[in-house]
N, C-alpha and C positions, 0 to 999 in steps of 0.2 A: 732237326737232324736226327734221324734215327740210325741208333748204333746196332751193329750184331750184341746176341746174350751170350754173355763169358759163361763156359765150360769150364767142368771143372779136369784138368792136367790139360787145360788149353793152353798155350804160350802167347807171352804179351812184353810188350818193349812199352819200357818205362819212358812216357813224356816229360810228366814237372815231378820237380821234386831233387834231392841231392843223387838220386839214382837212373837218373834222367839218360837214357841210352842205353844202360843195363836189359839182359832178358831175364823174365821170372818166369814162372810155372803156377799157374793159382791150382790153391787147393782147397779153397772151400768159398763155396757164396754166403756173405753176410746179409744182403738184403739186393733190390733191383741196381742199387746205388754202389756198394760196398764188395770188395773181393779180397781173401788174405793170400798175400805170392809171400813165393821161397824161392829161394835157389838153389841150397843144398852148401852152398860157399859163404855169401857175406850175411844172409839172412836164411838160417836154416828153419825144419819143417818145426822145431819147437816152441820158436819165436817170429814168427809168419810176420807181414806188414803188412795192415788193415789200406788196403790204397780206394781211392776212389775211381770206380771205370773210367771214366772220364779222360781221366789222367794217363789211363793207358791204351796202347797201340793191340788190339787184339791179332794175333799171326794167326793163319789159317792150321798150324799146327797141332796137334792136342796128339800127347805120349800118351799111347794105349797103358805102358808098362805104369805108369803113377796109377792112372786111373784103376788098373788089375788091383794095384796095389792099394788104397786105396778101399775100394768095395772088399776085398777080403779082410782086410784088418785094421782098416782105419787111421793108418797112418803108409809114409811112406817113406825109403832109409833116404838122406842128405845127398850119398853116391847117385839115386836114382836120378832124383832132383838134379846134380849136376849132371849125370849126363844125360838127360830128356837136354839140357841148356847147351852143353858141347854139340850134339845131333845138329839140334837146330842150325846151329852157328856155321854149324859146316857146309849146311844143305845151303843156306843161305849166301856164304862165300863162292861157292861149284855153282850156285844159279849167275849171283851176280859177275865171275868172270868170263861165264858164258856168254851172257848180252854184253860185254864187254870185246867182244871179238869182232 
Protein backbone atom coordinates (compact mmCIF):
# COMPACT_ATOMS: atom_id res chain seq x y z
CA UNK A 1 0.00 0.00 0.00
CA UNK A 2 1.58 3.14 -1.01
CA UNK A 3 1.07 6.17 1.05
CA UNK A 4 1.33 10.05 0.00
CA UNK A 5 5.03 11.90 1.29
CA UNK A 6 4.17 14.03 4.44
CA UNK A 7 4.99 17.78 3.99
CA UNK A 8 6.15 19.71 5.99
CA UNK A 9 3.12 22.32 7.77
CA UNK A 10 0.92 19.47 6.09
CA UNK A 11 -1.97 18.37 8.63
CA UNK A 12 -2.50 14.84 9.91
CA UNK A 13 -5.09 13.14 12.36
CA UNK A 14 -3.51 10.97 14.71
CA UNK A 15 -4.62 7.09 14.20
CA UNK A 16 -2.88 4.96 17.31
CA UNK A 17 -1.56 6.03 20.03
CA UNK A 18 -3.03 8.09 23.20
CA UNK A 19 -3.63 10.99 20.76
CA UNK A 20 -5.66 9.02 18.55
CA UNK A 21 -8.33 11.61 16.78
CA UNK A 22 -6.27 14.67 17.68
CA UNK A 23 -4.97 17.07 14.59
CA UNK A 24 -1.16 17.88 14.38
CA UNK A 25 0.75 19.95 11.98
CA UNK A 26 4.24 18.29 11.17
CA UNK A 27 7.21 20.17 11.21
CA UNK A 28 9.91 18.41 10.28
CA UNK A 29 10.78 15.11 8.47
CA UNK A 30 12.89 12.63 10.40
CA UNK A 31 13.43 10.08 7.86
CA UNK A 32 10.79 8.14 4.94
CA UNK A 33 9.49 6.46 8.08
CA UNK A 34 9.57 9.18 11.01
CA UNK A 35 7.77 12.85 11.16
CA UNK A 36 7.82 15.30 14.38
CA UNK A 37 3.82 16.98 14.88
CA UNK A 38 2.79 19.84 17.17
CA UNK A 39 0.07 21.48 17.80
CA UNK A 40 0.75 24.52 19.47
CA UNK A 41 -1.63 23.34 22.61
CA UNK A 42 -0.91 19.73 24.28
CA UNK A 43 2.40 19.27 22.24
CA UNK A 44 4.14 22.45 21.35
CA UNK A 45 6.84 23.31 18.58
CA UNK A 46 9.70 22.75 21.43
CA UNK A 47 8.83 19.39 22.40
CA UNK A 48 7.38 17.93 18.92
CA UNK A 49 6.29 13.99 19.05
CA UNK A 50 8.60 11.89 16.99
CA UNK A 51 5.31 9.75 15.41
CA UNK A 52 5.50 7.24 12.79
CA UNK A 53 3.61 7.99 9.36
CA UNK A 54 1.92 5.18 9.41
CA UNK A 55 0.12 5.99 12.32
CA UNK A 56 -1.17 8.93 10.81
CA UNK A 57 -4.10 10.14 8.55
CA UNK A 58 -2.34 12.73 6.11
CA UNK A 59 -5.26 15.66 5.25
CA UNK A 60 -4.81 17.23 2.09
CA UNK A 61 -4.22 20.41 3.92
CA UNK A 62 -0.80 22.08 4.42
CA UNK A 63 -0.73 25.90 6.26
CA UNK A 64 1.28 28.09 3.95
CA UNK A 65 1.67 30.40 7.16
CA UNK A 66 4.04 27.51 9.24
CA UNK A 67 5.58 26.59 6.43
CA UNK A 68 6.54 30.91 5.52
CA UNK A 69 7.31 30.60 8.96
CA UNK A 70 9.22 28.03 9.05
CA UNK A 71 11.77 28.74 5.85
CA UNK A 72 12.30 32.21 7.26
CA UNK A 73 13.47 31.28 10.71
CA UNK A 74 13.33 28.02 11.49
CA UNK A 75 10.85 27.70 13.80
CA UNK A 76 7.29 28.52 14.26
CA UNK A 77 5.24 30.43 17.29
CA UNK A 78 2.61 27.63 19.39
CA UNK A 79 -0.41 30.37 18.34
CA UNK A 80 0.38 29.52 14.54
CA UNK A 81 0.46 25.89 15.12
CA UNK A 82 -2.99 26.20 16.87
CA UNK A 83 -4.53 27.90 14.53
CA UNK A 84 -3.21 26.23 11.22
CA UNK A 85 -5.39 23.32 13.78
CA UNK A 86 -8.61 25.64 14.43
CA UNK A 87 -8.54 26.46 10.28
CA UNK A 88 -8.61 22.97 9.69
CA UNK A 89 -11.19 21.90 12.09
CA UNK A 90 -13.61 24.48 10.81
CA UNK A 91 -13.10 23.77 7.16
CA UNK A 92 -13.76 20.36 8.02
CA UNK A 93 -17.04 20.94 10.25
CA UNK A 94 -18.68 23.55 7.07
CA UNK A 95 -17.62 20.58 4.57
CA UNK A 96 -18.95 17.73 6.75
CA UNK A 97 -22.56 19.56 7.47
CA UNK A 98 -22.61 20.34 3.97
CA UNK A 99 -22.97 16.49 2.84
CA UNK A 100 -25.05 16.30 5.70
CA UNK A 101 -28.03 18.14 4.05
Amino acid sequence: MHRSVPQVGQLAKVLKGRDAGDVYVIIDIVDDRFVLIANGDKRKFDQPKRKNVQHLELQSMISSEVVQSLQESGRVTNGKLRHAVSVYIATANANAEEKGD
